[in-house]
C-alpha positions in Angstrom: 0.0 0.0 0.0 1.3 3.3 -0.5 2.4 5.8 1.6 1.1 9.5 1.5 2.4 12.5 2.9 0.1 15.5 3.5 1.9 18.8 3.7 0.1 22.1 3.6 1.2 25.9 4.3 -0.4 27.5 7.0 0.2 31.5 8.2 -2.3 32.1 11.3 -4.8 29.6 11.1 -5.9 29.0 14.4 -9.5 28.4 13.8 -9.7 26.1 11.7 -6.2 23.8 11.3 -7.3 21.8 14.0 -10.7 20.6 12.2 -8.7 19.8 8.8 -6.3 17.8 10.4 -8.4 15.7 12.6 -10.3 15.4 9.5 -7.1 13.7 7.7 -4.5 12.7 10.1 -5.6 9.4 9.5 -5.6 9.5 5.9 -2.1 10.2 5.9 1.1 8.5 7.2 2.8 11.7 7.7 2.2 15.2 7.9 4.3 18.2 6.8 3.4 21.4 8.1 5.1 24.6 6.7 4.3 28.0 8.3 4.9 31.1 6.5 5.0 33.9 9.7 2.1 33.3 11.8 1.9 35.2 14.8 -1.2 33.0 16.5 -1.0 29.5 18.2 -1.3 27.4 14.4 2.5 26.4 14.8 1.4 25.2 18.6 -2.1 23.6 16.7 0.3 22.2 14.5 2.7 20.5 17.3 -0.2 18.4 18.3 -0.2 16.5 14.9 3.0 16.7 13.7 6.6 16.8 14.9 7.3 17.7 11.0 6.4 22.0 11.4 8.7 24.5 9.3 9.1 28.2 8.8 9.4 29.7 5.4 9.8 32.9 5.1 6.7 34.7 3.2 8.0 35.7 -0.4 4.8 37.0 -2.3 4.9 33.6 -3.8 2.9 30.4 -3.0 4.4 27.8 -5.1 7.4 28.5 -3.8 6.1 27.8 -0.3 4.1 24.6 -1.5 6.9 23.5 -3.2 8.7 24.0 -0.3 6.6 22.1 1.4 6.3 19.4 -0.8 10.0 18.7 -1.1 9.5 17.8 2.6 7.6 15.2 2.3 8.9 11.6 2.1 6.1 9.4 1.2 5.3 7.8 -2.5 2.6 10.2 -3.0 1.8 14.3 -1.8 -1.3 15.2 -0.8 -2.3 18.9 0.0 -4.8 20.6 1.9 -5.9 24.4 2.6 -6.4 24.9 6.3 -9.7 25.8 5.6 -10.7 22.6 4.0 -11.9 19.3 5.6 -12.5 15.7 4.4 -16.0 14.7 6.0 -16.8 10.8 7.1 -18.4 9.9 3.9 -15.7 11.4 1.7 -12.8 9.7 4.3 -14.4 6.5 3.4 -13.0 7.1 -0.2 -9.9 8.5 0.7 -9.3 4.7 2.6 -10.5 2.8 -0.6 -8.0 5.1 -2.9 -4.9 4.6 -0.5 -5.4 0.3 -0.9 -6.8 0.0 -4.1 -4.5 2.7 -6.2 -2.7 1.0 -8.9 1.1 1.4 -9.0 1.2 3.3 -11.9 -0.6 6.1 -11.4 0.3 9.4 -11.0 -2.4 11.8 -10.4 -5.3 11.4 -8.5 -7.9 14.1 -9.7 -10.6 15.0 -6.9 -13.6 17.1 -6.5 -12.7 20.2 -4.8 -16.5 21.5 -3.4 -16.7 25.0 -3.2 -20.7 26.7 -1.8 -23.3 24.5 -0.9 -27.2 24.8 -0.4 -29.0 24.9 2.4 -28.7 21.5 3.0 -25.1 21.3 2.4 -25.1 19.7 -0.8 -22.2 21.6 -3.2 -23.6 23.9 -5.9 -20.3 24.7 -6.6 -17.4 22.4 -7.4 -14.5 21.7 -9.8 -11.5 18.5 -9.8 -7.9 19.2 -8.6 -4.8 17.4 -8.4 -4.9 16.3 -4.9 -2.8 13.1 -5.0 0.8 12.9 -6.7 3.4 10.8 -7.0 6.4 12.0 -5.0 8.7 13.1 -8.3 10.1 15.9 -9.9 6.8 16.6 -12.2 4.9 17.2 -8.9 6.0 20.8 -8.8 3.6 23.9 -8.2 3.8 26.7 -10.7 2.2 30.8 -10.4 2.8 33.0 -7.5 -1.1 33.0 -6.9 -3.8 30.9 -7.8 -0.9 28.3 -8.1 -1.4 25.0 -9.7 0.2 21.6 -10.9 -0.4 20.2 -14.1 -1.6 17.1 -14.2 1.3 14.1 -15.4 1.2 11.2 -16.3 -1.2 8.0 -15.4 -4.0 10.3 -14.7 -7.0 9.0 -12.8 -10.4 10.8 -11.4 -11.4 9.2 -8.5 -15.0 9.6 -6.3 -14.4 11.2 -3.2 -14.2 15.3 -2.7 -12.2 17.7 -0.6 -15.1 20.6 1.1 -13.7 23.9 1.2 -15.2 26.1 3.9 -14.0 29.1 3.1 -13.2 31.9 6.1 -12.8 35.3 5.0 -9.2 36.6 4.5 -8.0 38.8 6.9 -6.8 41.0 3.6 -9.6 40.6 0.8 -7.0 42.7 -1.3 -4.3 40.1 -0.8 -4.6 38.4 -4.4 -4.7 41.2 -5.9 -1.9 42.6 -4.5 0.1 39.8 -4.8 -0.6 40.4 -9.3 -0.1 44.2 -9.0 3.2 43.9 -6.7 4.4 41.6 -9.8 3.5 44.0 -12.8 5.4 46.6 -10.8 8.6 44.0 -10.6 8.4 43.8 -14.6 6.9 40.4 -14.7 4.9 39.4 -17.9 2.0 37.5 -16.7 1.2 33.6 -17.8 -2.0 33.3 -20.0 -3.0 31.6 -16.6 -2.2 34.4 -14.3 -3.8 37.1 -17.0 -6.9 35.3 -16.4 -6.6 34.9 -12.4 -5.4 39.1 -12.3 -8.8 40.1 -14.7 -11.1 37.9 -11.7 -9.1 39.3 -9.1 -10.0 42.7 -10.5 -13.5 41.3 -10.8 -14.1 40.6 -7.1 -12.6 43.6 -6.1 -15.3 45.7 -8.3 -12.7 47.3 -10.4 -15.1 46.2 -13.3 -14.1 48.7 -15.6 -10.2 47.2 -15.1 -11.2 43.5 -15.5 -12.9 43.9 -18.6 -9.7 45.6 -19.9 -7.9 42.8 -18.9 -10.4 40.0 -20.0 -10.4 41.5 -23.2 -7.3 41.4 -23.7 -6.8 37.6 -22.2 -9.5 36.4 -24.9 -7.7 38.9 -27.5 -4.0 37.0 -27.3 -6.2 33.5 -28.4 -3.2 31.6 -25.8 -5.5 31.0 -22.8 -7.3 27.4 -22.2 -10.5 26.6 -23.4 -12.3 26.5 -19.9 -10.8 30.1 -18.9 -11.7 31.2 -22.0 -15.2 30.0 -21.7 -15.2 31.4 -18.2 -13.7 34.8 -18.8 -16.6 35.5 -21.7 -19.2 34.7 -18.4 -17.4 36.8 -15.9 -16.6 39.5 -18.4 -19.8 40.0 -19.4 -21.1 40.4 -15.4 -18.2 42.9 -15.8 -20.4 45.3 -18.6 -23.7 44.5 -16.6 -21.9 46.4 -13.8 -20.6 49.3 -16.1 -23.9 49.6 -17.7 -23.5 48.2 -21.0 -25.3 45.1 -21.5 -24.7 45.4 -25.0 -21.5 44.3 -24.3 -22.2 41.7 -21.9 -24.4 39.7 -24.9 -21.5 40.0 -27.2 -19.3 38.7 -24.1 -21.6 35.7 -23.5 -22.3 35.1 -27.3 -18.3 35.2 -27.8 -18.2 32.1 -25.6 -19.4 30.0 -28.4 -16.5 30.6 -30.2 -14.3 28.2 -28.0 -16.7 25.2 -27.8 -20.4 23.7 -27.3 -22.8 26.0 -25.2 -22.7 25.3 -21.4 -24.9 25.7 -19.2 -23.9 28.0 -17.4 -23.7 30.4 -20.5 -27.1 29.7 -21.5 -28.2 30.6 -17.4 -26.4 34.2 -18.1 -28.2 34.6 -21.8 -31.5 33.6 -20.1 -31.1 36.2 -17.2 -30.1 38.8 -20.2 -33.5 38.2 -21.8 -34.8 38.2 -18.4 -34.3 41.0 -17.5 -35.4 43.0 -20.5 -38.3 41.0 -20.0 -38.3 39.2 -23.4 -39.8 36.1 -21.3 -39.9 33.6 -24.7 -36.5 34.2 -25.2 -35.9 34.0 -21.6 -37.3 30.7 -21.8 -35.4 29.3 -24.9 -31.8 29.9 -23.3 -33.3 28.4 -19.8 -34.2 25.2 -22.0 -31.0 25.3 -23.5 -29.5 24.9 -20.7 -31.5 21.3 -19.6 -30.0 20.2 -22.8 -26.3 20.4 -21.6 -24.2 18.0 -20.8 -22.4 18.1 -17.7 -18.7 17.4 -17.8 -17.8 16.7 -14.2 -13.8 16.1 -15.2 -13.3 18.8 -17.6 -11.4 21.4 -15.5 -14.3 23.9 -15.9 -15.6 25.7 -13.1 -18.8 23.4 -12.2 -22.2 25.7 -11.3 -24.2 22.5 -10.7 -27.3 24.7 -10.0 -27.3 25.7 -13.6 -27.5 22.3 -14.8 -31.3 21.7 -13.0 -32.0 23.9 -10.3 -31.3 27.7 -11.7 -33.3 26.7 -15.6 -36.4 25.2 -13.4 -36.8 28.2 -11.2 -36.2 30.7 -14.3 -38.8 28.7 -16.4 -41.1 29.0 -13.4 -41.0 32.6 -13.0 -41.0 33.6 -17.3 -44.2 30.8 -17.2 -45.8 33.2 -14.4 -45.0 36.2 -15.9 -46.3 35.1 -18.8 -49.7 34.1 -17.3 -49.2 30.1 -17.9 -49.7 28.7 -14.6 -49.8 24.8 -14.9 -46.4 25.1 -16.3 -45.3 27.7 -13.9 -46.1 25.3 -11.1 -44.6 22.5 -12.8 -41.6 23.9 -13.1 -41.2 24.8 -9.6 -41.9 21.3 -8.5 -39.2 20.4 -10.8 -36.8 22.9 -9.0 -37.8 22.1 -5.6 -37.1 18.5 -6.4 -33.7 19.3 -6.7 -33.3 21.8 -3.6 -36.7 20.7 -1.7 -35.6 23.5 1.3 -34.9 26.6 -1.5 -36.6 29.9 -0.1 -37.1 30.6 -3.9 -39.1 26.8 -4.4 -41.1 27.6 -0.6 -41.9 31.1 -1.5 -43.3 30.0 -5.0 -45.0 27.0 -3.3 -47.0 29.3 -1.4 -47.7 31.9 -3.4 -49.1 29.4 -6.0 -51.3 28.0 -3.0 -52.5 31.2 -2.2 -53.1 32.0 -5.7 -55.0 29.1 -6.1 
């Protein structure tokens, strides 16, 4: 059976270290921890798991503090975890079958990462990640932010997921200063990073800045299909903030020229139409999107709600609005199905009641 090694970097997470590594200490046959300046008790935190605990002194750069700690590791395959992250029962049940049943020649273990959840905890928002590698030179972390590894060799996507609960950053502007401190340095950003920098801008509500910078992403043609796909959604969010949903259409529409519609594209075109109430074609974009097929494995940024829940509830309301009951109704059944404690699917239940 192989051994794993779980290392992490940590920098004052108190709150929540503890719960991830009771969550997989015993999923992992050693445990690397490396801190990068706290100034709380996680190194203390830490102690308690593992005498393996390192400093590494914060450089603006988190690949070279996972790679850091990666090259501490000593087992036949690396594992990582955020500190906000946890494995829950169900999910540690897979992590057991993976560590006994892995075939010897894999190399990366590809699992769900889940993200936001509904009220009944169920994800809504979820996408794979290497999570497993085999202890070699190719398993190396690349970017300064948003880091990654790519994927090598005997490549395998497994069942069982990783649940991220997130806690806010004690400096929301961190990301994004991280991108800006590395323009200012000279450095020419990776299609990649481009593409991180333009959402960073996004979140931040620099809207006129990310589109800039989305625009030109999408304009150099080098970026990967998925973040093309995604940048045409996000920058088009970007020119319903400035005001120009003119633009945001040709954003969404622009989408198609990278590959098949997703669902989640056709959720934004629907809630264009929406909006403008043009509830027919509203309704034809909302059907679309029940016609897509969901690719669980393909890198993309998964809004499961847009492949059920979101189209159901839209179709509901444009029915309504557009005096057809029956189907109104229907639809909602069809939403609450999915997401039977939604406010959305209870309010609707009882205003169709009441209506009645």
């Amino acid at each position: 059976m192989p051994t794993i090694s779980l290392c992490m970097i940590v920098k004052n997470e108190e709150e929540t270290l503890a719960r991830c590594l009771e969550s997989a200490c015993d999923l992992a046959d050693e445990i690397v921890i490396v801190d990068t300046g706290s100034t709380d008790k996680t190194k203390e935190i830490a102690a308690r798991y593992t005498p393996r605990v390192y400093d590494f002194a914060w450089i603006d750069n988190f690949s070279a503090a996972r790679n850091f700690a990666f090259s501490k590791g000593t087992g036949d395959y690396l594992m990582w975890l955020d500190a906000d992250d946890v494995i829950l029962p169900e999910d540690a049940a897979h992590f057991e079958t993976i560590k006994k049943t892995l075939p010897a020649d894999v190399d990366t273990v590809m699992l769900k990462y889940n993200i936001a959840f509904d009220e009944d905890g169920k994800p809504t928002f979820s996408y794979y990640r290497e999570r497993i590698l085999r202890n070699c030179a190719m398993a190396r972390w690349e970017g300064a932010i948003h880091e990654v590894i790519a994927p090598f060799g005997h490549i395998q996507y497994l069942q069982g997921a990783v649940t991220h609960k997130r806690k806010p950053h004690s400096d929301p502007l961190r990301n994004l200063k991280i991108f800006e401190r590395l323009l200012a340095a000279g450095k020419t950003l990776s299609p990649r990073e481009q593409f991180y920098y333009a959402r960073e801008l996004y979140y931040n509500a620099r809207y006129a800045d990310a589109a800039t910078r989305f625009e030109r992403f999408l304009g150099d043609g080098k970026g990967w299909i998925e973040n093309n796909i995604e940048a045409c959604r996000v920058l088009a969010q970007c020119y319903n903030a400035l005001n120009q949903p003119s633009d945001a259409l040709r954003a969404l529409l622009r989408s198609f020229e990278f590959d098949t519609p997703r669902a989640e594209l056709c959720c934004e075109l629907g809630y264009h139409f929406f909006t403008k109430n043009a509830y027919q074609r509203a309704m034809f974009w909302y059907q679309a999107a029940l016609l897509c097929e969901r690719n669980d494995t393909s890198g993309a940024f998964l809004l499961e709600d847009c492949y059920g829940y979101l189209p159901y509830m839209q179709l509901c309301v444009c029915n309504d609005r557009l005096g057809n009951r029956d189907k109104a109704i229907r639809f909602n059944e069809l939403a609450g199905a999915i997401h039977p404690k939604s406010p959305a699917y209870l309010h609707n239940k009882k205003y169709f009641a009441e209506d009645g």
